[in-house]
TORTORDO-283935 format. One record per residue (C-alpha): residue in three letters; residue number from 1; x negated, y, z negated. Coordinates in Angstrom, 3 decimals. Example, Ala and Ser with C-alpha at 12.3 -4.5 7.8 and 13.67 -1.06 7.14 Angstrom:
BEGIN
<rec resn="ala" resi="1" px="-12.300" py="-4.500" pz="-7.800"/>
<rec resn="ser" resi="2" px="-13.670" py="-1.060" pz="-7.140"/>
***
This chain:
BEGIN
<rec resn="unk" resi="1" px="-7.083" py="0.540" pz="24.213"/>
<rec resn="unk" resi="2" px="-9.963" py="1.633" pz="21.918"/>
<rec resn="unk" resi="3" px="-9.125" py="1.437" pz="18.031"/>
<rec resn="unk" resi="4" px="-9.347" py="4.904" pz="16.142"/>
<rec resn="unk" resi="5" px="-12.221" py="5.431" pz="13.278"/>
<rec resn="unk" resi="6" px="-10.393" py="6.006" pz="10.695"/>
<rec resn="unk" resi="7" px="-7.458" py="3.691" pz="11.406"/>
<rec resn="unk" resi="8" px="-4.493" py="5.561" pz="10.913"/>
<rec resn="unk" resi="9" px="-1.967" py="3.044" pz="8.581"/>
<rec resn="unk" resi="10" px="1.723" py="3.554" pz="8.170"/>
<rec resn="unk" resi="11" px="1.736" py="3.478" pz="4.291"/>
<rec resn="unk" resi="12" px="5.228" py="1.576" pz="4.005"/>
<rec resn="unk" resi="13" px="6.160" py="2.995" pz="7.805"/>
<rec resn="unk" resi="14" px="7.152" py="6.606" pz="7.788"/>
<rec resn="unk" resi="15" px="8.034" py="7.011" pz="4.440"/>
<rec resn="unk" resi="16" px="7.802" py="11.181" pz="4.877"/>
<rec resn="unk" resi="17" px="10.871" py="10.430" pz="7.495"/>
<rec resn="unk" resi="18" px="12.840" py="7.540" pz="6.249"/>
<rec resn="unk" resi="19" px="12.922" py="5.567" pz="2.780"/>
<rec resn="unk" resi="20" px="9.859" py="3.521" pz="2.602"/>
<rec resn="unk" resi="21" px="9.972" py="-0.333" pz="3.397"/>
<rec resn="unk" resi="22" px="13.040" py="-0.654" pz="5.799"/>
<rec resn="unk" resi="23" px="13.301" py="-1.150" pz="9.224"/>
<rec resn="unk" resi="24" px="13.681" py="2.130" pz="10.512"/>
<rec resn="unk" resi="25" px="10.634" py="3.072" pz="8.559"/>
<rec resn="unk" resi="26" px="8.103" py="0.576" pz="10.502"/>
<rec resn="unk" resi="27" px="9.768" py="1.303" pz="13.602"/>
<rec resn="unk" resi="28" px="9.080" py="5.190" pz="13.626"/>
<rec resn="unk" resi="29" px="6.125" py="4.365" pz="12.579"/>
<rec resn="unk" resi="30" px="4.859" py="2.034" pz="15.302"/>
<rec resn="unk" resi="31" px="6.891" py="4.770" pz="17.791"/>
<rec resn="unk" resi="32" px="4.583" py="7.439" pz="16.532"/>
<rec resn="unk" resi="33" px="1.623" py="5.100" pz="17.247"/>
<rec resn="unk" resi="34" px="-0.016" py="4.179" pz="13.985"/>
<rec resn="unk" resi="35" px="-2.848" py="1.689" pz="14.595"/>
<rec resn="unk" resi="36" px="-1.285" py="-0.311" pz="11.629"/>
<rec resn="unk" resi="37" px="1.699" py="-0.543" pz="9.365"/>
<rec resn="unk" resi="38" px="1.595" py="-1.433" pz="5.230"/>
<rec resn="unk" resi="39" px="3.896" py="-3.832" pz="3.697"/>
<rec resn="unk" resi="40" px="3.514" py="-4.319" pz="0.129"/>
<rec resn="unk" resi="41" px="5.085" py="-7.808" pz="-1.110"/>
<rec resn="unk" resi="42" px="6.330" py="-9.611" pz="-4.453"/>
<rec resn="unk" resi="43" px="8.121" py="-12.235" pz="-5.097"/>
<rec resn="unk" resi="44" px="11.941" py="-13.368" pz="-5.536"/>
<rec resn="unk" resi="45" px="12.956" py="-16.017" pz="-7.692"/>
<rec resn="unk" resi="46" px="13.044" py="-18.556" pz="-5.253"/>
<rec resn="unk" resi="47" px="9.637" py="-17.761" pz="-4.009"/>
<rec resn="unk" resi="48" px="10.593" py="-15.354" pz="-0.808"/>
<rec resn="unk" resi="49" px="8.093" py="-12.696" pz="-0.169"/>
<rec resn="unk" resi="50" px="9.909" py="-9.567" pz="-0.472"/>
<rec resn="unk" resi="51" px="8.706" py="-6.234" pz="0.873"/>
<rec resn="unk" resi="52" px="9.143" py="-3.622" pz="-2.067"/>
<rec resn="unk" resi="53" px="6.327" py="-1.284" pz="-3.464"/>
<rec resn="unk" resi="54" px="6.996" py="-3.055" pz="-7.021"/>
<rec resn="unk" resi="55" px="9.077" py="-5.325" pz="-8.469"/>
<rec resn="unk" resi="56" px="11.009" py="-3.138" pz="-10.454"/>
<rec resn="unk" resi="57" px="13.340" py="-1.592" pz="-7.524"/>
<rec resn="unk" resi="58" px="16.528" py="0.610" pz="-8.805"/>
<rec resn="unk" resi="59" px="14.451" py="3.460" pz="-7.302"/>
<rec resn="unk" resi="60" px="14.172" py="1.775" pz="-3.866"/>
<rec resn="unk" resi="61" px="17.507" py="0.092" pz="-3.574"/>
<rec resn="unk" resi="62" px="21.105" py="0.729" pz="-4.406"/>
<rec resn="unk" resi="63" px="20.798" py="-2.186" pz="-7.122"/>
<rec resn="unk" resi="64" px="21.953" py="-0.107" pz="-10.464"/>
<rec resn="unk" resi="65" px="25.371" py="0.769" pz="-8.558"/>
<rec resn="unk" resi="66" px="26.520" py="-3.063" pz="-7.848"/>
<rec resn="unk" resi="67" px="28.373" py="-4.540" pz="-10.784"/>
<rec resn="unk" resi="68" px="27.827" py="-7.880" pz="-9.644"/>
<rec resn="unk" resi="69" px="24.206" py="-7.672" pz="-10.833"/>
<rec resn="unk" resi="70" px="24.868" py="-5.122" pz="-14.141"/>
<rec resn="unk" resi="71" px="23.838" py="-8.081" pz="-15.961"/>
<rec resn="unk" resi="72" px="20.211" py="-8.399" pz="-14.718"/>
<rec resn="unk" resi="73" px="19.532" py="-5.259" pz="-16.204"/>
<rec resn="unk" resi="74" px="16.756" py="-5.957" pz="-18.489"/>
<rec resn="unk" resi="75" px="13.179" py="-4.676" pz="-20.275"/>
<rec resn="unk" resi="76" px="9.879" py="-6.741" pz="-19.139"/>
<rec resn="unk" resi="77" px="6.146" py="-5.841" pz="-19.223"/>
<rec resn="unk" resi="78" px="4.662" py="-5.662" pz="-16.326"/>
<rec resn="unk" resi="79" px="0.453" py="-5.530" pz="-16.082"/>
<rec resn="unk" resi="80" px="0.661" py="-3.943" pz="-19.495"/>
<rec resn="unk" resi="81" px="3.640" py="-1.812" pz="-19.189"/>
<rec resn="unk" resi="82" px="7.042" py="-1.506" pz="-20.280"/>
<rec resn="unk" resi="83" px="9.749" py="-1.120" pz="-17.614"/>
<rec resn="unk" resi="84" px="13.133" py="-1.247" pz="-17.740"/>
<rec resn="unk" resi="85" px="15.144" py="-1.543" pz="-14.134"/>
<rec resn="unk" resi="86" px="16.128" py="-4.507" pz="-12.178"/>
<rec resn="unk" resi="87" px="13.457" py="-7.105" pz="-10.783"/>
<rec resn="unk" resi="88" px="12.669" py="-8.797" pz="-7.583"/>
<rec resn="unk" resi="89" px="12.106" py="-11.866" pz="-9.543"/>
<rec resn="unk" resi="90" px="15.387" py="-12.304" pz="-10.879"/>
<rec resn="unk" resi="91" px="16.922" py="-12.526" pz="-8.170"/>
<rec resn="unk" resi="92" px="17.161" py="-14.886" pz="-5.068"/>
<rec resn="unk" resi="93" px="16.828" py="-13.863" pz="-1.349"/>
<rec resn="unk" resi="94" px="20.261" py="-14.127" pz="-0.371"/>
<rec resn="unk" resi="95" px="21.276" py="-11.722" pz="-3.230"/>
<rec resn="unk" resi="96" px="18.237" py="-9.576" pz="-2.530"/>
<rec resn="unk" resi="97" px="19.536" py="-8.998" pz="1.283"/>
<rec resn="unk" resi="98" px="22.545" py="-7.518" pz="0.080"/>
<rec resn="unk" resi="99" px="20.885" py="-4.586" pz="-1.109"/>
<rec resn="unk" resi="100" px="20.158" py="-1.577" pz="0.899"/>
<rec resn="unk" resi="101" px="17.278" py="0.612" pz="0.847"/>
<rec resn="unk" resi="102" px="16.885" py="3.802" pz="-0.972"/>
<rec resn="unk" resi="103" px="14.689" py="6.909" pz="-0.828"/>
<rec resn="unk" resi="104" px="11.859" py="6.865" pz="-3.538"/>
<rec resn="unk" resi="105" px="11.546" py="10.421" pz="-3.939"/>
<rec resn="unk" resi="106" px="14.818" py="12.368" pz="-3.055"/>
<rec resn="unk" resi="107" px="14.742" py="15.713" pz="-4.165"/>
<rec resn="unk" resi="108" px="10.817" py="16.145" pz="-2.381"/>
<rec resn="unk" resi="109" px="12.446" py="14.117" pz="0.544"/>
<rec resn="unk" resi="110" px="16.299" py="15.436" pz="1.603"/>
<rec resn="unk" resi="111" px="15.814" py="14.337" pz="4.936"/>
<rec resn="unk" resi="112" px="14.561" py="10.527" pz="4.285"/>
<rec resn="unk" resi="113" px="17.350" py="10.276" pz="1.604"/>
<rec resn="unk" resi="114" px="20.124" py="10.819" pz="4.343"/>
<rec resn="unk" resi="115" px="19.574" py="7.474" pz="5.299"/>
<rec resn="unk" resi="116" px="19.952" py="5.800" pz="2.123"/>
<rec resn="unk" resi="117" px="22.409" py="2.536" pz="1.881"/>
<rec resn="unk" resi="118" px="22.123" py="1.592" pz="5.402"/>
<rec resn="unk" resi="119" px="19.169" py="-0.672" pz="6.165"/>
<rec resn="unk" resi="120" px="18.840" py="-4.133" pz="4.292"/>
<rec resn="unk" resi="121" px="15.683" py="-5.088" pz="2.079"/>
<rec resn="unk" resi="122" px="13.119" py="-6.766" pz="4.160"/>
<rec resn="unk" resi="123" px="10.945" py="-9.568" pz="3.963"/>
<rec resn="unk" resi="124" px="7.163" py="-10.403" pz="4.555"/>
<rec resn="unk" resi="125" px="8.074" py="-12.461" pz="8.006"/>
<rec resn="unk" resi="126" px="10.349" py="-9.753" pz="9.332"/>
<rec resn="unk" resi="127" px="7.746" py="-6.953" pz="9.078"/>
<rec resn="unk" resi="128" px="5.036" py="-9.676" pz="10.385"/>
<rec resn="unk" resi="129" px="7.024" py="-10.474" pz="13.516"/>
<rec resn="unk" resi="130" px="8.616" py="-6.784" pz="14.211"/>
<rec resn="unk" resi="131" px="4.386" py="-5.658" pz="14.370"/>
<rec resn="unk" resi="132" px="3.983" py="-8.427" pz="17.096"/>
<rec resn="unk" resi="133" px="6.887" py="-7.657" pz="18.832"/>
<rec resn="unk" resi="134" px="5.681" py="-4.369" pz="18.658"/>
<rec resn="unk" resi="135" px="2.266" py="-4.600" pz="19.693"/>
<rec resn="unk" resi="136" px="3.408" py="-6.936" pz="22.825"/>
<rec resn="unk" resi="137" px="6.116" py="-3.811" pz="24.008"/>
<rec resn="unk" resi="138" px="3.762" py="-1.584" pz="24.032"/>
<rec resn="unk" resi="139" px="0.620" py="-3.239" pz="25.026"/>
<rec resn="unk" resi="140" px="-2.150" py="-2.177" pz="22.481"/>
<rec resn="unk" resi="141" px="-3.213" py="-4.021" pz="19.159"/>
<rec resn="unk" resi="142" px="-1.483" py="-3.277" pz="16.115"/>
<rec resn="unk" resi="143" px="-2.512" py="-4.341" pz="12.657"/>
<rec resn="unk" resi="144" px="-0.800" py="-4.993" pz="9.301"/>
<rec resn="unk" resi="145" px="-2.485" py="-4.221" pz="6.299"/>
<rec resn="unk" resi="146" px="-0.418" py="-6.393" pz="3.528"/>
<rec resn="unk" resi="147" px="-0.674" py="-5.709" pz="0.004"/>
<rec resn="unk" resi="148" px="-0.256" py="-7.825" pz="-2.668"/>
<rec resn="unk" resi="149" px="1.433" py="-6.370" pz="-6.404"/>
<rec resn="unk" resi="150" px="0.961" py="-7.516" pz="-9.402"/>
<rec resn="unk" resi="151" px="-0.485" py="-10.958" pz="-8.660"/>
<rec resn="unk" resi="152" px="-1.662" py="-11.949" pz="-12.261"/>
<rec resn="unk" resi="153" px="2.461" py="-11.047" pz="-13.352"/>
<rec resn="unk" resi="154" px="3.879" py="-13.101" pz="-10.779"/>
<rec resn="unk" resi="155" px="1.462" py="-16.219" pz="-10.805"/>
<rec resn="unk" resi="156" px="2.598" py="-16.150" pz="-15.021"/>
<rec resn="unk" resi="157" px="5.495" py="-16.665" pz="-14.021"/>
<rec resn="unk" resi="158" px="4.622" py="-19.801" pz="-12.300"/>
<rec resn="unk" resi="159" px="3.990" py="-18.862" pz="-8.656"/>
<rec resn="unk" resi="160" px="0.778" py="-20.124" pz="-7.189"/>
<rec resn="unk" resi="161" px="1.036" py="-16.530" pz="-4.705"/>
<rec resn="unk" resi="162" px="-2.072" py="-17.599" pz="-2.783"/>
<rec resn="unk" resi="163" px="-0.091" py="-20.636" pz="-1.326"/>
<rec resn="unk" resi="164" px="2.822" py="-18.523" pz="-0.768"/>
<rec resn="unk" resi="165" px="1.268" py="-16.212" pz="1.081"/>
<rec resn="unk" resi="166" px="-1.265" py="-18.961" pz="3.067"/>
<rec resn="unk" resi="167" px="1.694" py="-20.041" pz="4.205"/>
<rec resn="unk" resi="168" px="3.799" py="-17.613" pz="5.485"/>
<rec resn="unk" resi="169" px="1.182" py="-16.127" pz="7.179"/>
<rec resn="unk" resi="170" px="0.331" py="-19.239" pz="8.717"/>
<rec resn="unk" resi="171" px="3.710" py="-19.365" pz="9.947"/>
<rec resn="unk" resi="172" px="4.061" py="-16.347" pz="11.031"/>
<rec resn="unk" resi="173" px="0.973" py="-16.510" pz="13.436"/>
<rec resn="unk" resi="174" px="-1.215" py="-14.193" pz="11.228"/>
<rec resn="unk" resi="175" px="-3.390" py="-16.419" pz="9.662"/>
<rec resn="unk" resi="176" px="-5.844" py="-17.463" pz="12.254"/>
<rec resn="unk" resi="177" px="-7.309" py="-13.942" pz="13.600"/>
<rec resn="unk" resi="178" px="-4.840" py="-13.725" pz="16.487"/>
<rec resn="unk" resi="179" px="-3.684" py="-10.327" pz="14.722"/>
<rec resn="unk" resi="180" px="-5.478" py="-7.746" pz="12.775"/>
<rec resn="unk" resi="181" px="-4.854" py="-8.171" pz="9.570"/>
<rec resn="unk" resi="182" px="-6.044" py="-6.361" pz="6.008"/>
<rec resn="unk" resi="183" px="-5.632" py="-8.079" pz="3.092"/>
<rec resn="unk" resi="184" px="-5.954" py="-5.927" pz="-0.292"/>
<rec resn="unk" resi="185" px="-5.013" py="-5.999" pz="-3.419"/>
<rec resn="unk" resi="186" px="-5.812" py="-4.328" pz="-7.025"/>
<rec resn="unk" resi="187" px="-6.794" py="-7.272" pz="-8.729"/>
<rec resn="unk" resi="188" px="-10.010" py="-9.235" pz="-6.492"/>
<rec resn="unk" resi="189" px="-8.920" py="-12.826" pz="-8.323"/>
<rec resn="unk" resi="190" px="-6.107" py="-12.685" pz="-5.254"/>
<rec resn="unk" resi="191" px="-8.533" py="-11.889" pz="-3.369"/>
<rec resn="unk" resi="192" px="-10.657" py="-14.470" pz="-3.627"/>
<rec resn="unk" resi="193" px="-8.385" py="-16.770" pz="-3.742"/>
<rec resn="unk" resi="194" px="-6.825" py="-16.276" pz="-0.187"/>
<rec resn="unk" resi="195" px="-10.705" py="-16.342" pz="1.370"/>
<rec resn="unk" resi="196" px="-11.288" py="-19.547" pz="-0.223"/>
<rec resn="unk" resi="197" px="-7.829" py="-21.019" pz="1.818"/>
<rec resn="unk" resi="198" px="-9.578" py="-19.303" pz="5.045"/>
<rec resn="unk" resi="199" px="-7.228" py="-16.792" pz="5.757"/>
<rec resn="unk" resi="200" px="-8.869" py="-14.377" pz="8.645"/>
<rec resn="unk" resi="201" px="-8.904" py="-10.937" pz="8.485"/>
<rec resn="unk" resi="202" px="-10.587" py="-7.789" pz="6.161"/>
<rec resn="unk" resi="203" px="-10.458" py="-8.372" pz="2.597"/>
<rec resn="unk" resi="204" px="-10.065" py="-5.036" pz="0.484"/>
<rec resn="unk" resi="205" px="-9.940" py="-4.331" pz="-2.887"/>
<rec resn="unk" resi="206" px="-7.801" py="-1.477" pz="-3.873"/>
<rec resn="unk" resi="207" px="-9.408" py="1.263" pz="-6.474"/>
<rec resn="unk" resi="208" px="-7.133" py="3.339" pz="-8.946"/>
<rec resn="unk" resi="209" px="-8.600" py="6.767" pz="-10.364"/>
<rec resn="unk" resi="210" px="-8.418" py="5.068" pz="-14.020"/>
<rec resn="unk" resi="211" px="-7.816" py="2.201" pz="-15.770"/>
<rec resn="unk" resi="212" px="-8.609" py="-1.294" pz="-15.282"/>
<rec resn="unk" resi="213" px="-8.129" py="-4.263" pz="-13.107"/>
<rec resn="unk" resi="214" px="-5.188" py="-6.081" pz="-14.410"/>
<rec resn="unk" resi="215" px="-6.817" py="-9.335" pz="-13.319"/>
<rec resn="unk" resi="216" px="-9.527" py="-8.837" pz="-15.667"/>
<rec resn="unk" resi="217" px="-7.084" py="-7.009" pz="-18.297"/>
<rec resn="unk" resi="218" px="-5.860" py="-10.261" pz="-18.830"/>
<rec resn="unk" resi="219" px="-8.825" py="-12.481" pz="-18.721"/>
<rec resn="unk" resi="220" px="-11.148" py="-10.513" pz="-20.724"/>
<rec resn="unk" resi="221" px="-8.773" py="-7.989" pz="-22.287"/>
<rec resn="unk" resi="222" px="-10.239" py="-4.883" pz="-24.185"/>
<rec resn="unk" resi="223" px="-13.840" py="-5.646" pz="-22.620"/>
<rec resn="unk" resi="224" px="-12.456" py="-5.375" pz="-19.058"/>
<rec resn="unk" resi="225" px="-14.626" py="-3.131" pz="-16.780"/>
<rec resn="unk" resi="226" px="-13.160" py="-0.231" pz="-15.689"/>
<rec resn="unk" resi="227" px="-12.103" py="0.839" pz="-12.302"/>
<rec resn="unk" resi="228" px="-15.088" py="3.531" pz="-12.312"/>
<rec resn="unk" resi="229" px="-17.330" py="0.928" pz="-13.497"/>
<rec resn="unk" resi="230" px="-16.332" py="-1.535" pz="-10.403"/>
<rec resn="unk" resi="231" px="-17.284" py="1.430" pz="-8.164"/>
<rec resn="unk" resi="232" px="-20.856" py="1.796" pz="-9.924"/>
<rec resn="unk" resi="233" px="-23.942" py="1.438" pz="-8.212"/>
<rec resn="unk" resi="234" px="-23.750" py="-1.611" pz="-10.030"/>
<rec resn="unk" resi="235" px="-20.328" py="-2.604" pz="-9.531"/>
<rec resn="unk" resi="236" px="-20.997" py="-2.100" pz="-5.819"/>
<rec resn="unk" resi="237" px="-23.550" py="-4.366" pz="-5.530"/>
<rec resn="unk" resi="238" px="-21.303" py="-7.015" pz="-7.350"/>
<rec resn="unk" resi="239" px="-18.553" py="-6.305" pz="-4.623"/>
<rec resn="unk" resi="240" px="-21.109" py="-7.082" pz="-1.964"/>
<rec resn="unk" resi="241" px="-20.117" py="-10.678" pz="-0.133"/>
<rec resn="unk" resi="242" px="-16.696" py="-10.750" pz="-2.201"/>
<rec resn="unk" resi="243" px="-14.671" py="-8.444" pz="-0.318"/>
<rec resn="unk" resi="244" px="-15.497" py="-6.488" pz="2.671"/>
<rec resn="unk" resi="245" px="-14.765" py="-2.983" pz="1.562"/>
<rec resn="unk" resi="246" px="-12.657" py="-0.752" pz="-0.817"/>
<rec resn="unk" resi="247" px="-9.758" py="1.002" pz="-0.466"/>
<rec resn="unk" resi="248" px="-9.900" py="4.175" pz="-3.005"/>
<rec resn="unk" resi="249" px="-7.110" py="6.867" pz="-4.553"/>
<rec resn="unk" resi="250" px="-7.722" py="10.029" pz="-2.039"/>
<rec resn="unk" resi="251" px="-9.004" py="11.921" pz="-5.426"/>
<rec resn="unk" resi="252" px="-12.174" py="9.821" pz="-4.968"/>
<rec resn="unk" resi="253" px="-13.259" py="11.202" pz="-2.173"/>
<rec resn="unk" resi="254" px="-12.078" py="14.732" pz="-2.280"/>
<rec resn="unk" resi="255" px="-13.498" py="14.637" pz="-5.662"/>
<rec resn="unk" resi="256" px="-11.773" py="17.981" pz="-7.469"/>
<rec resn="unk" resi="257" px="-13.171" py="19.922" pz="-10.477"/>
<rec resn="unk" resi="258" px="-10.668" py="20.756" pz="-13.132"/>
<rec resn="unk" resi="259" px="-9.634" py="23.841" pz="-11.032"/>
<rec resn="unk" resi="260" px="-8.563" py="21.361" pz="-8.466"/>
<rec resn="unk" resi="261" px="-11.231" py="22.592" pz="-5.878"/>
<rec resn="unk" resi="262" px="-12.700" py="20.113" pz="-4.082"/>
<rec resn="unk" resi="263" px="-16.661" py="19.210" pz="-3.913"/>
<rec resn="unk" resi="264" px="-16.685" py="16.023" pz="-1.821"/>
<rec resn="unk" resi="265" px="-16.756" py="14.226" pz="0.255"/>
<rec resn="unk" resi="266" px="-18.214" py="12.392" pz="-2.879"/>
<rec resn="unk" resi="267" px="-21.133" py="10.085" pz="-2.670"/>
<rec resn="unk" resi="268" px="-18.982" py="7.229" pz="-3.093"/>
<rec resn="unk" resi="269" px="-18.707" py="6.999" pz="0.687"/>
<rec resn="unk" resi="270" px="-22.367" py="6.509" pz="1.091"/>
<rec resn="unk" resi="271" px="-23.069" py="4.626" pz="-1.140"/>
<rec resn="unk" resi="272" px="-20.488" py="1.931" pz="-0.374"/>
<rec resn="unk" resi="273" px="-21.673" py="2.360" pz="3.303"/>
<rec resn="unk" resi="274" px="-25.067" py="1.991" pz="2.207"/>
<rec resn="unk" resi="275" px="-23.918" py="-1.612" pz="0.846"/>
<rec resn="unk" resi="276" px="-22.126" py="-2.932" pz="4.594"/>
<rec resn="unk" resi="277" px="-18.610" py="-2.307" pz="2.600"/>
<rec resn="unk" resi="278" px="-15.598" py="-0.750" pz="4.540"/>
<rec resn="unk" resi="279" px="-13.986" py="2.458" pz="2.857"/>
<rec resn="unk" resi="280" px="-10.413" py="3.394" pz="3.035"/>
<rec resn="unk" resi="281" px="-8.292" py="5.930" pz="1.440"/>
<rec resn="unk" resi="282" px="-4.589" py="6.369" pz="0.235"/>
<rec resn="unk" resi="283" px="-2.559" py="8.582" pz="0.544"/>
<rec resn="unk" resi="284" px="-3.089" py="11.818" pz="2.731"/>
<rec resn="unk" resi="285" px="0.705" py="13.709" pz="2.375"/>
<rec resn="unk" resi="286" px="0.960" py="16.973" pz="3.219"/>
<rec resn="unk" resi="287" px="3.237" py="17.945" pz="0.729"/>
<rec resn="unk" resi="288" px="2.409" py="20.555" pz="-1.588"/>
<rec resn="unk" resi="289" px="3.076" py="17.901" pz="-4.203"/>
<rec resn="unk" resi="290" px="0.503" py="15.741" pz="-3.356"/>
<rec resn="unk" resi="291" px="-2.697" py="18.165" pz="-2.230"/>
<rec resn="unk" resi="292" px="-5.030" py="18.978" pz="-4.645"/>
<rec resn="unk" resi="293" px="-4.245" py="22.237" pz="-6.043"/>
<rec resn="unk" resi="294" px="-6.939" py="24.270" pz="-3.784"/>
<rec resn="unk" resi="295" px="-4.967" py="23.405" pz="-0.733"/>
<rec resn="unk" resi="296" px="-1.275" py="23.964" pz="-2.149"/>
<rec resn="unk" resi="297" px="0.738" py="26.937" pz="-0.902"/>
<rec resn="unk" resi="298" px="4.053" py="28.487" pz="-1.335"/>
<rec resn="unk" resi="299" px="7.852" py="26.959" pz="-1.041"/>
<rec resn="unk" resi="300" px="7.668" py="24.756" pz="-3.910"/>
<rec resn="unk" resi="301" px="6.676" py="21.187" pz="-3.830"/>
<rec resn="unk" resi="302" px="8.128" py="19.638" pz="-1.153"/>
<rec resn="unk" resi="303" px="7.072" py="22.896" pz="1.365"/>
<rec resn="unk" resi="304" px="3.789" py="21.438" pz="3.594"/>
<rec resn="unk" resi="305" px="0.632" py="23.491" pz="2.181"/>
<rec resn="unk" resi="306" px="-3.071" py="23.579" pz="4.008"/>
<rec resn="unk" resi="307" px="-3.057" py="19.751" pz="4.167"/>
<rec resn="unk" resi="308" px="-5.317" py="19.718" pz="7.081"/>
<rec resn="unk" resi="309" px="-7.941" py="21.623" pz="4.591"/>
<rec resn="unk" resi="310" px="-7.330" py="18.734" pz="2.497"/>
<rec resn="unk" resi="311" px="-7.119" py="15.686" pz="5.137"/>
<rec resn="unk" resi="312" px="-10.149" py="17.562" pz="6.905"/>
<rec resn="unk" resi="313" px="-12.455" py="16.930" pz="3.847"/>
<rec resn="unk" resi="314" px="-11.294" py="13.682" pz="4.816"/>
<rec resn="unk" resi="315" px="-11.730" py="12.861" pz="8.272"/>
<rec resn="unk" resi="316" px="-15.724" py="14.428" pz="7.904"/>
<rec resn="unk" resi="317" px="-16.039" py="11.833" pz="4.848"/>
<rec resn="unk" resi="318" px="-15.790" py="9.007" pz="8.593"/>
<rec resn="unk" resi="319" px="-13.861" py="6.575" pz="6.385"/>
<rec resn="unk" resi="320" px="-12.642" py="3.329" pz="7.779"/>
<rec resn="unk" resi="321" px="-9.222" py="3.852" pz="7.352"/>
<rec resn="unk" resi="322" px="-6.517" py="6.731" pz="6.273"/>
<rec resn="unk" resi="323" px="-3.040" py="5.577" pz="5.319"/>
<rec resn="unk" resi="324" px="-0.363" py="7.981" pz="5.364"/>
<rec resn="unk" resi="325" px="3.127" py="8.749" pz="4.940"/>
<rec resn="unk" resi="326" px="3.561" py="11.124" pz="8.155"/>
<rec resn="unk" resi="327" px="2.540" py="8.878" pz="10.671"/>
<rec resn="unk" resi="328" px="3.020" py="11.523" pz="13.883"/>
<rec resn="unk" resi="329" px="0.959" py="14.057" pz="11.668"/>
<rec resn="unk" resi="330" px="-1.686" py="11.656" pz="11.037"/>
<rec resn="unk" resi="331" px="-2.164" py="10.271" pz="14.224"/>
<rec resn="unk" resi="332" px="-2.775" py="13.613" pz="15.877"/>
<rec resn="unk" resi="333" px="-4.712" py="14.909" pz="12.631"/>
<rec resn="unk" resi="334" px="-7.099" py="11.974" pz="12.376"/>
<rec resn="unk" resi="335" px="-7.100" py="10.870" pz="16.396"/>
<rec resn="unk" resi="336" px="-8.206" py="14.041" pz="17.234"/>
***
């Protein structure tokens, strides 16, 4: 079965459907044929690769209502910044699996949060092996795209996350090119660091809006470069050979001016293209909430405005890859 251009990725399953990371989130997603699912991974304290969006999870999980773990309430920094919550790193597997998953956003999304408190936390393995039982059921290649948080945070603490990861891929049958597999990450240092163990796949490094690389935040502190500048001409030509493309925040290619009309696709594209490097972009929702304020409409935030305005600006920017959080929307949006 051909592959779609732009690969259409399950951005933590269906999250627009169920709450993001559990089970029944990659399996509507791989139902609703997504050419890939994303799994985003940290760390417990003994060194299991959980699948959460970031360590700090009382907004994912039912965590703040068990009294057995009121005492691992606490206050850490975490790439800079101050949260206070529950963490993935306090905790071991076992009492990690006792949790059940939660609905990030449930006043935009009633319907996901219905199925809150029924579906365990998941780890890195089970999403790896539920994609390859997947792709085997239903006969066509499916990818994972795994990314990595807050890698500089979690190897202070005294993980060495490239061997982690090295080898539960490696376990898992994902290691050797078998599978299709994207590996990104907001700091490159990860990055690199898995290429030099010869781990096959795509190698991406995720862009923010603003701000700076944590990576080099704590390496070369106030004279960090900037995300913009790592995106430069300059910074492009730096990325060449490193990584094999970007993966940007959907504002840098729809580019808006400060009434929130849109002017791009920006040149970003091209000139990345221009340079043999892979473009992505995250996330495409079509929630009035998340569209740029030329294509919102009425019924309040969590009503669906003119997102294929929006995601059409998009698909004529011929990116790589989309990921979204309505995988039956995208599919027929960006397959089409």
């Amino acid at each position: 079965m051909p592959r779609r251009c732009p690969l259409v990725i399950g951005h933590r399953g269906a999250p627009g459907y169920r709450p993001e990371h559990s089970r029944s989130s990659y399996d509507l997603a791989l139902a609703m044929g997504v050419d890939a699912v994303e799994p985003d991974i940290v760390v417990s304290k003994d060194g299991v690769l959980v699948v959460r969006h970031e360590n700090e999870i009382s907004g994912t999980t039912d965590v703040a209502t068990r009294p057995e773990f009121a005492d691992r309430h606490t206050t850490k920094s975490v790439d800079g910044v101050s949260l206070t919550g529950w963490f993935t790193e306090d905790f071991t597997w076992d009492e990690l699996a006792t949790l059940r998953c939660r609905e990030r956003l449930p006043e935009l999304r009633t319907v996901s949060a219905s199925f809150d408190d029924r579906q365990p936390v998941l780890r890195l393995r089970d999403v790896l092996d539920l994609v390859r039982d997947a792709s085997l059921e239903q006969g066509r290649e499916i990818g994972v795209v795994l990314e990595i948080k807050h890698a500089t945070y979690m190897e202070a603490l005294g993980w060495d996350l490239a061997e982690l990861i090295e080898t539960e891929l490696r376990d898992a049958g994902w290691a050797d090119g078998r599978h299709p597999l994207v590996i990104e990450a907001f700091e490159a240092t990860i990055l690199d660091g898995l290429r030099e163990r010869g781990i096959r796949g795509s190698y991406i490094y995720l862009i923010e809006a603003s701000g700076k690389p944590y990576d080099l935040v704590a390496r070369l502190g106030r004279g960090a470069p900037t995300y913009k500048r790592e995106i430069s001409p300059a910074g492009l030509d730096a990325l060449v050979g490193r990584v094999d493309g970007i993966s940007v925040d959907k504002r840098l290619i729809l580019a808006p001016d400060r009434w929130g009309r849109t002017s791009g696709p920006a040149p970003l594209v091209s000139e990345a293209r221009e340079r043999g490097l892979r473009i992505f972009t995250w996330t495409v929702r079509p929630e009035n909430a998340f569209l740029i304020g030329q294509f919102r409409g009425h019924g309040g935030k969590a009503a669906f405005g003119d997102y294929e305005g929006e995601w059409g600006v998009i698909r004529d920017a011929a990116l790589d890859g989309v990921f979204v959080d309505h995988p039956d929307l995208g599919v027929a949006f960006f397959g089409s």
